[in-house]
C-alpha positions in Angstrom: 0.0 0.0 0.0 2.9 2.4 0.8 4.6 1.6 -2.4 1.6 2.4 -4.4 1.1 5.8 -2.7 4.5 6.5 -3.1 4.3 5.4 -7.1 0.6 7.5 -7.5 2.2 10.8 -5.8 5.2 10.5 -8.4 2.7 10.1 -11.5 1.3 13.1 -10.2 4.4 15.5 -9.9 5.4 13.8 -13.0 2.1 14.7 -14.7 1.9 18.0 -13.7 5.3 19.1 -14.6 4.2 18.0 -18.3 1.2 20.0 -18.2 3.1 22.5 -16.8 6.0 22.4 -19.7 3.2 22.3 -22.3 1.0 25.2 -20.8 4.3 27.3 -20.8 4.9 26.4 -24.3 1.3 26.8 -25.6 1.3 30.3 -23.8 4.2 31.3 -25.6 2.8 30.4 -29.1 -0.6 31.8 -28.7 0.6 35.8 -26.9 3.2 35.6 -30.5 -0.1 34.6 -32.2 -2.2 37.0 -30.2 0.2 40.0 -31.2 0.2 39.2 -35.1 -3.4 39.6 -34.6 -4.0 42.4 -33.1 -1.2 43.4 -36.0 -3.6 42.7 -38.9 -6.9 43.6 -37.2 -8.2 40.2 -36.6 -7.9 40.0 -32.4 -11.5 40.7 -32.1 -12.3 37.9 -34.0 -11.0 35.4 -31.0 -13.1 37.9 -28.4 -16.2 36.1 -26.7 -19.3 38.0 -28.0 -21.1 39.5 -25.3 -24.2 37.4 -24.0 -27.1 37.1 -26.7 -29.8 39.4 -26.6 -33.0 37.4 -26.3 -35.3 38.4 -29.8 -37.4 41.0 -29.3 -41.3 41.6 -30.0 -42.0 41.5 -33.5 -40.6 44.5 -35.2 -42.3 48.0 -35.0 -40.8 49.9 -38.3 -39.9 52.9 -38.6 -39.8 53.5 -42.0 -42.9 55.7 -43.4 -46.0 54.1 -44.6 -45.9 55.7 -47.7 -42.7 54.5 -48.6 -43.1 50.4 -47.1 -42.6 47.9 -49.6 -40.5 50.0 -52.1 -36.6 50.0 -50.4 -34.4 49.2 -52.5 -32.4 46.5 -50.8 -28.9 45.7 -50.4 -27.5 43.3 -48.2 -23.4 44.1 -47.0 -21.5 41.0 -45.9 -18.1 39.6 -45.9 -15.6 41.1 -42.9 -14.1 43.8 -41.4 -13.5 46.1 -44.3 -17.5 45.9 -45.0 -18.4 46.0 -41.1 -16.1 49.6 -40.9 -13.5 50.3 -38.8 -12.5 54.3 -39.3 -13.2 57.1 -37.9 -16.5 58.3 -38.5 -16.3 61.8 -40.3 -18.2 64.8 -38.9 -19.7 66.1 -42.1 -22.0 63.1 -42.7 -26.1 64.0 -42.9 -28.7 61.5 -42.6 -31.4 60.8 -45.4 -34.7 60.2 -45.6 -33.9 58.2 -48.4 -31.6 55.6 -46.6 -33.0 53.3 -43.8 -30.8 50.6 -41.9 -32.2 47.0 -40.6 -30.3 47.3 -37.6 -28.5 44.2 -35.8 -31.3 44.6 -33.6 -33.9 43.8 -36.2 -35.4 47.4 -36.5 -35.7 49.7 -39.1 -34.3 53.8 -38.8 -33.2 55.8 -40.4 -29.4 54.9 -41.3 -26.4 56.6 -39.5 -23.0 55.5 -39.4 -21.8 53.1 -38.2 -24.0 51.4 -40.2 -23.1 47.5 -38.2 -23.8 49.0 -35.1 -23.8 46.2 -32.5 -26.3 47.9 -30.2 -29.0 45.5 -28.8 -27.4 42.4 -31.1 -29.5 40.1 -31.9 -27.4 37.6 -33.7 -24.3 37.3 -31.8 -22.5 35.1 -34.8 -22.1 38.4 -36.2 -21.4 40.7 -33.5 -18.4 42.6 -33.7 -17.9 44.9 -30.3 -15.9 47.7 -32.3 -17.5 49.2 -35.5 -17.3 52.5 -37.3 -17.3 54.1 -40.5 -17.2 51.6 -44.1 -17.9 51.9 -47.2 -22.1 50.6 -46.9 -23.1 54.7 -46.3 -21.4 56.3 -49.1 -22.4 53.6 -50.9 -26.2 54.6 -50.5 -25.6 58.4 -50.5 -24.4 57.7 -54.2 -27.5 56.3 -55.3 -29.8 58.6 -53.7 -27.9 61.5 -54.9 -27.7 60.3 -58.3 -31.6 59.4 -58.4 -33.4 60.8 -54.9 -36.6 58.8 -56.6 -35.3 55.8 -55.3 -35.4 54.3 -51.6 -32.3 52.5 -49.9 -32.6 49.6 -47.2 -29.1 48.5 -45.8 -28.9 45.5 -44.0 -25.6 44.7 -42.2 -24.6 40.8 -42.0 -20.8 41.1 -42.2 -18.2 39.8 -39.6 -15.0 40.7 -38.5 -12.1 38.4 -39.0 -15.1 35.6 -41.0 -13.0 33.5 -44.1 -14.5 32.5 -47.2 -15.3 28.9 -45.3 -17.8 30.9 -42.8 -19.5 31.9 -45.3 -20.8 28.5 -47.1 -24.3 27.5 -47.1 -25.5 26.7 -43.7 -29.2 27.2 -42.8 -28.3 27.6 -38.7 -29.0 31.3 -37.7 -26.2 30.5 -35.5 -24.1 30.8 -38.9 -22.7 33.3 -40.7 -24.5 32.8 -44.3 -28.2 31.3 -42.0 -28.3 34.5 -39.7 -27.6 37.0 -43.0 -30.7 35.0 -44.7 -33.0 35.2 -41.5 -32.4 39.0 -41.7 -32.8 39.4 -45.5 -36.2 37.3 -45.0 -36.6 39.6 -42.2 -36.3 42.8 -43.8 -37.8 41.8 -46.9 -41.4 43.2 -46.7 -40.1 46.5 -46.4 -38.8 46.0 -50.1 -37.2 44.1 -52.5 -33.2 42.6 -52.8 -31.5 44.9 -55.6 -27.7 43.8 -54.8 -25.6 42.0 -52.4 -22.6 43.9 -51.5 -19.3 41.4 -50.7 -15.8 42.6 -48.9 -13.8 39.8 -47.9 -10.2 38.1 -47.8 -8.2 39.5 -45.3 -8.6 36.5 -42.6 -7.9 34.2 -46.4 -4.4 35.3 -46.2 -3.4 33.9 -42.6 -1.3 31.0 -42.9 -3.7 28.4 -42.1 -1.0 26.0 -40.6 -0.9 29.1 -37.9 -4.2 29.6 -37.4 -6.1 26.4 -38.3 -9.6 27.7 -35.9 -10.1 30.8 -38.9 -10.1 28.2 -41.5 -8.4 30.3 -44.2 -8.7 29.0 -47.6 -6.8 30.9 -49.5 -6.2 27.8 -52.3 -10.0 27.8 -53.0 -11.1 31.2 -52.3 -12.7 31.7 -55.6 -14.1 28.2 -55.6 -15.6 29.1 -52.3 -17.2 32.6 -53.1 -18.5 31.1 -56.8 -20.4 28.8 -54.8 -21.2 30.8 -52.2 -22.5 33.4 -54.3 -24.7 31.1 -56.1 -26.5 29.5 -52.9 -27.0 33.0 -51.5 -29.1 34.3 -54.4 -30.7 30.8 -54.8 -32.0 30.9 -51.0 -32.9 34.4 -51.4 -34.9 33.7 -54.4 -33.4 36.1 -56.8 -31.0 34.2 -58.7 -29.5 37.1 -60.7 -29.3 39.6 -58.2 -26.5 42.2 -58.7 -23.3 40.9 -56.7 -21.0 43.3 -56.3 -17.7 42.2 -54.6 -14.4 44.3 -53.4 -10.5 42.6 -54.1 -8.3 43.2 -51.4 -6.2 46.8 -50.9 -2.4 46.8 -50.4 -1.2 47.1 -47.4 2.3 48.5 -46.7 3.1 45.6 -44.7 2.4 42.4 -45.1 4.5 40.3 -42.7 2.5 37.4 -41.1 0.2 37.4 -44.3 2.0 35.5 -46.9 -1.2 34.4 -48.6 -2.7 38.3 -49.9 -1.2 38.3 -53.3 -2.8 34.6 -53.9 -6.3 35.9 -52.6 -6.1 39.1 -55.2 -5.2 36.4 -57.8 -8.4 34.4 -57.0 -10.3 37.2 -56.5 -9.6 38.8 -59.9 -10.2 35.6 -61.9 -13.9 35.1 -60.6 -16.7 35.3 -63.4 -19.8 35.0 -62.3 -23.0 36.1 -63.7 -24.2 39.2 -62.8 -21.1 40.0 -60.7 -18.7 42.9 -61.0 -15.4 43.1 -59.4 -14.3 46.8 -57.5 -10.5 47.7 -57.1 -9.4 48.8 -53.8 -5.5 48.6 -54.2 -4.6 52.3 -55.1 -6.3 53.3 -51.7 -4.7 54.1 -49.0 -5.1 51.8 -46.0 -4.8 51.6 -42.4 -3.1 48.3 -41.3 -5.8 46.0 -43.4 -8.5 48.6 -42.9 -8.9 51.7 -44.7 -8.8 55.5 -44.0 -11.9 57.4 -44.1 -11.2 58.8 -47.5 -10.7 55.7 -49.0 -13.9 53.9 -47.3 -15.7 56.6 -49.3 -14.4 56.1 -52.6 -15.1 52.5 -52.2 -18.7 53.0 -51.5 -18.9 55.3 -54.7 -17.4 52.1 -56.5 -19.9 49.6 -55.3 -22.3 52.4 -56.3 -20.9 52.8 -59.9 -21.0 49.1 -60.3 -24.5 48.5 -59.4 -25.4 51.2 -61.9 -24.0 48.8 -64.4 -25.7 46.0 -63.6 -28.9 47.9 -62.7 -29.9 50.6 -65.3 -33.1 51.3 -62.8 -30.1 52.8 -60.3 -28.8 54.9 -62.7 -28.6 58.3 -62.8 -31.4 60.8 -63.7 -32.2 64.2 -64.0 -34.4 65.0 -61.1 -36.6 68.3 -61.8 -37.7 68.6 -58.3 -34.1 67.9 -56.8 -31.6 68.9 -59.8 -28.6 69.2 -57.8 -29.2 64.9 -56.6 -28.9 66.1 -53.1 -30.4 63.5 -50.4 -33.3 65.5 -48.9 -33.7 66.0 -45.5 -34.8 62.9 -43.0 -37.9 65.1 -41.8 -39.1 65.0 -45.5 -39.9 61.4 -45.5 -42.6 61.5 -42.9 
C-alpha cells in the first residue's frame, strides 16, 4: 500500500510538470499569435461576444407608410472592411432616403456606423468595435444620383469571418443562415436589388498558424463562386446584382504570406451578374482603410450596381436637380 502511494504521488508530480511544460509552451505560441493579430486587425475575432440578446417583440418599423414595400435593398456581408472600422467623419447627414435593418432587427433611419452592435440580436455576427465603411457612401451615391429611389441597408458582415464561414448553412447561429434570416426579415419592407461582398483578409493567414479561422486561400474563388450562387438561390433572386471588393495593399504584409494569392483568385472570378471593385490604389490603415478611402469605395460599389442595374442609374431629377439626399424630416 505504501509503495503504491509513493508510485501515485510521483505520477502526479510527474504529470503535472508536463502540463506545466506544455501550458508554458502553448502560452508562448498563442501571446506571439495574439500579437500578429492584433497586428492585422483580426484580435476581435478570437473575443467572446457578449451574452445574446433574447429576440425582441416583433418589429415596429420605422420607416414611413408611404414608402413600405418600395426599399431598395442591399445586403453588406463579408468582414471587417464591410463592417467599418474608421473614424466616423463629422460632415456626414442622414437621409430620408436611406434606412438601416439594424443588428437589432429594427428599421431607422441609417447613420453611421452602419453595423452597429447595439441591442445584437445575432451574436455570430457581432463585432464589439465598428465604425465608419464603405455601406453609407455607398447609399448616399445612389440617392444623390436618383433621390426617386429608396435604400434599405442590411448589415450581416463579420470581423475576422473566411470564405469557409461563409458557405451554405441554414443555422442562424451561422454566418450565411443569420444573414438569410435577416434578409427574409427585412424583406417586406422591399425588394433585394444587390448583395454587396468585402472579404479576404482573414484568407491570407497561414492556415498551418491559425487552423480555428479556416483560411482558404487555395480555394477562395471556388468558395465565393459557390457561395455566391446558394446565396441568391435561397434568397430567391438568382441574378441579383453581386457586387464584390479585391483586397487593398497594405504597406506591410508580414504574417500574411497568402494576400497576393487571394487578389489572384479574386480577380479571376466570373460569375453572372457580378462585378469586381479595385481597392489597391487606396490608402489603408493596417488592413483597414482610411476614411477617404472607405468613401471612394462606397462610390465604387455604387458605380457598379449602376451597371448591372440601369433602374439605379442616374437621372435628372426636376424637383431635386442638384441629386442632393433631402432631409430625413421629408420622408414622414
Amino acid at each position: 500500500m505504501k509503495f503504491r502511494a509513493i508510485a501515485t504521488i510521483s505520477l502526479s508530480l510527474l504529470c503535472g510538470l508536463g502540463i506545466g511544460i506544455g501550458l508554458q509552451r502553448y502560452l508562448t505560441t498563442s501571446e506571439q499569435g495574439n500579437a500578429l493579430l492584433r497586428r492585422v486587425g483580426l484580435s476581435e475575432y478570437f473575443q467572446s461576444p457578449e451574452a445574446a440578446i433574447p429576440t425582441l417583440d416583433p418589429i415596429n418599423p420605422t420607416v414611413p407608410l408611404r414608402i413600405q414595400g418600395r426599399l431598395k435593398l442591399y445586403v453588406l456581408m463579408g468582414q471587417s472592411n464591410m463592417v467599418g472600422k474608421a473614424r466616423i467623419p463629422e460632415n456626414l447627414s442622414p437621409s430620408a432616403n436611406i434606412y438601416s435593418f439594424g443588428n437589432n432587427y429594427r428599421w431607422t433611419i441609417a447613420t453611421a456606423p452602419i453595423d452597429d452592435a447595439t441591442d445584437q440580436v445575432d451574436v455570430v455576427s457581432h463585432d464589439k468595435f465598428t465604425g465608419f465603411g464603405p455601406a453609407f457612401i455607398f447609399a448616399k451615391t445612389l440617392v444623390s444620383q436618383n433621390s426617386n429611389q429608396f435604400i434599405g441597408l442590411i448589415p450581416c458582415a463579420r470581423s475576422g469571418s473566411s470564405i469557409t464561414e461563409w458557405q451554405r448553412n441554414l443555422s442562424d447561429e451561422t454566418l450565411y443562415g443569420s444573414c438569410l434570416k435577416r434578409v427574409r426579415a427585412a424583406s417586406p419592407m422591399g425588394t433585394v436589388a444587390g448583395i454587396l461582398f468585402f472579404q479576404g483578409e482573414a484568407d491570407t493567414i497561414n492556415p498551418q498558424q491559425f487552423p480555428n479561422l479556416q483560411p482558404d486561400a487555395d480555394a477562395w474563388a471556388e468558395k465565393f463562386a459557390l457561395f455566391a450562387y446558394n446565396f441568391r438561390q435561397d434568397i430567391g433572386s438568382p441574378n441579383t446584382p453581386f457586387i464584390y471588393a479585391q483586397l487593398g495593399q497594405p504597406e506591410d504584409l508580414e504574417g500574411l504570406p497568402n494576400w497576393a494569392q487571394v487578389q489572384q483568385q479574386q480577380a479571376s472570378i466570373q460569375i453572372p451578374n457580378g462585378v469586381m471593385i479595385e481597392t489597391r490604389d487606396l490608402p489603408m490603415d493596417g488592413i483597414h482603410f482610411t476614411p477617404d478611402s472607405y468613401q471612394i469605395i462606397g462610390q465604387r460599389f455604387a458605380e457598379a450596381i449602376n451597371q448591372l442595374s440601369p433602374d439605379t442609374a442616374p437621372i435628372a431629377d426636376s424637383n431635386n436637380p442638384t441629386g442632393e439626399s433631402p432631409a430625413p424630416e421629408s420622408a414622414q
